[in-house]
C-alpha positions as CSV (number, residue, x, y, z in Angstrom):
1,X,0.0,0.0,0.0
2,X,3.0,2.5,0.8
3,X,4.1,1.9,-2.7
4,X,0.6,3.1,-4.3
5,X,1.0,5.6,-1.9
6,X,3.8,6.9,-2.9
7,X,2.7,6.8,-6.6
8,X,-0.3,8.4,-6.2
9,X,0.1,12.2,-4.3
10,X,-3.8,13.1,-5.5
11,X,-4.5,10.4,-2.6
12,X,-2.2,11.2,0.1
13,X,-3.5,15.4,-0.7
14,X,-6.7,14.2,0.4
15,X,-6.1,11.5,2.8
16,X,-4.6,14.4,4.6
17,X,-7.6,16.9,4.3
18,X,-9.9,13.6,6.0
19,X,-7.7,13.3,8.5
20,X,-6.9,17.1,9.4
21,X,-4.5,18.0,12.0
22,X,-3.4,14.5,12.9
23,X,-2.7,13.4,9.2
24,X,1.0,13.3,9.5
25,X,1.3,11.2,12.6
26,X,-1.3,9.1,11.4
27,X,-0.2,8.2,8.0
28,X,3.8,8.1,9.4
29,X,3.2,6.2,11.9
30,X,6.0,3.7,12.5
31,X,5.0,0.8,15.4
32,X,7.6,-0.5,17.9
33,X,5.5,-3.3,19.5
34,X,5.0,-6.0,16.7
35,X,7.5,-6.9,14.4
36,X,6.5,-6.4,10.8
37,X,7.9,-9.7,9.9
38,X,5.0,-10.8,12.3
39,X,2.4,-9.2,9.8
40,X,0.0,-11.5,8.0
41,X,-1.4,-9.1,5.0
42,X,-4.9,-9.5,4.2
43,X,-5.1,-11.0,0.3
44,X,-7.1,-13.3,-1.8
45,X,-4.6,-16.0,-0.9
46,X,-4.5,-15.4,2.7
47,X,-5.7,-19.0,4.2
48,X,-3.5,-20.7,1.7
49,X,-0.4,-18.3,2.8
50,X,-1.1,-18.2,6.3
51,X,-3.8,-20.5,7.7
52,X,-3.4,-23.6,6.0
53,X,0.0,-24.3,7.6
54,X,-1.6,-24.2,10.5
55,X,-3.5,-28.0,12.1
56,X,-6.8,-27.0,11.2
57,X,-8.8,-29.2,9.9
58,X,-9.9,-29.1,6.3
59,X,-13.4,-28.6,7.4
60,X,-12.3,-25.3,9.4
61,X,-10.2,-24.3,6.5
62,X,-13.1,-24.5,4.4
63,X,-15.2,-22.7,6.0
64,X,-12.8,-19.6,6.9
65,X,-12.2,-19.5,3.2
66,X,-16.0,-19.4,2.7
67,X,-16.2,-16.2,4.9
68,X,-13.2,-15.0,2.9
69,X,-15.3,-15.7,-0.1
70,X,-18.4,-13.6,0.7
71,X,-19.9,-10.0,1.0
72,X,-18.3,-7.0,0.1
73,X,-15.2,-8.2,1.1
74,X,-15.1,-10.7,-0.9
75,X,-11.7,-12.1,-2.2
76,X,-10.2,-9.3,-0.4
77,X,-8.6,-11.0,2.5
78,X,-10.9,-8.9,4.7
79,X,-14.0,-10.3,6.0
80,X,-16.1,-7.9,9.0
81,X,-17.8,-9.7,11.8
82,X,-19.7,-7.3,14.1
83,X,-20.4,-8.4,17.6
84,X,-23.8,-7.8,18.9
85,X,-24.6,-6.3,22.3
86,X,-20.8,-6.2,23.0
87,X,-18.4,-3.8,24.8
88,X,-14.4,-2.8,24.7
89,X,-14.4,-5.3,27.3
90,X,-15.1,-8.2,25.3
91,X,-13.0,-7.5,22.3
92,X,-10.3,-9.6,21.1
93,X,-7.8,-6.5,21.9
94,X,-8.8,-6.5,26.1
95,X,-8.0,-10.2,25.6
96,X,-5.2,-10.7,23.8
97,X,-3.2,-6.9,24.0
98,X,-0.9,-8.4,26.9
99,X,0.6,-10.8,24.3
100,X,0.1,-10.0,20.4
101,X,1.4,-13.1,19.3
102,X,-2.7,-14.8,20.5
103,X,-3.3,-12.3,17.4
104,X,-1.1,-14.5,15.0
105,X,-3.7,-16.6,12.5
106,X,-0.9,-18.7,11.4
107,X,-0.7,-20.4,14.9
């Protein structure tokens, strides 16, 4: 994405005016807790790059790649599952923020 970024000034211009006053630290924002190496990107290919290598089974891996496959996200890598009746307190990041690596997929 920094690369289309980079390649595209029109963008950046306005991703800027969105984001007003805070637009620089926001868009440079370099992170010091997780490795990037650490990163899964979100793709098309994403359980067969990063999930399948995992010991699900082939009926788990089927149906991740099914919610992968769906919506607006489809074939995106992305896929948006909205809790109901749920607060801050429930959330994956109150759970799991102590140690980032409960966020890897690929394990």
């Amino acid at each position: 994405m920094a690369t289309e970024l980079q390649r595209s000034p029109a963008i950046i211009d306005r991703l800027e005016e969105l984001l007003g006053t805070e637009a620089r630290d926001l868009l440079d924002h370099k992170t010091r807790t997780i490795p990037k190496e650490q990163i899964h990107v979100p793709g098309p290919d994403f359980i067969d790059r990063v999930t399948s290598q995992s010991d699900r089974s082939t009926a788990v891996l089927r149906s991740l790649q099914s919610l992968l496959s769906h919506g607006r996200l489809a074939g995106t890598g992305y896929v948006s599952i909205l809790p109901v009746d749920q607060g801050i307190e429930h959330s994956a990041g109150a759970s799991f923020a102590p140690n980032p690596q409960y966020f890897d997929p690929g394990k």
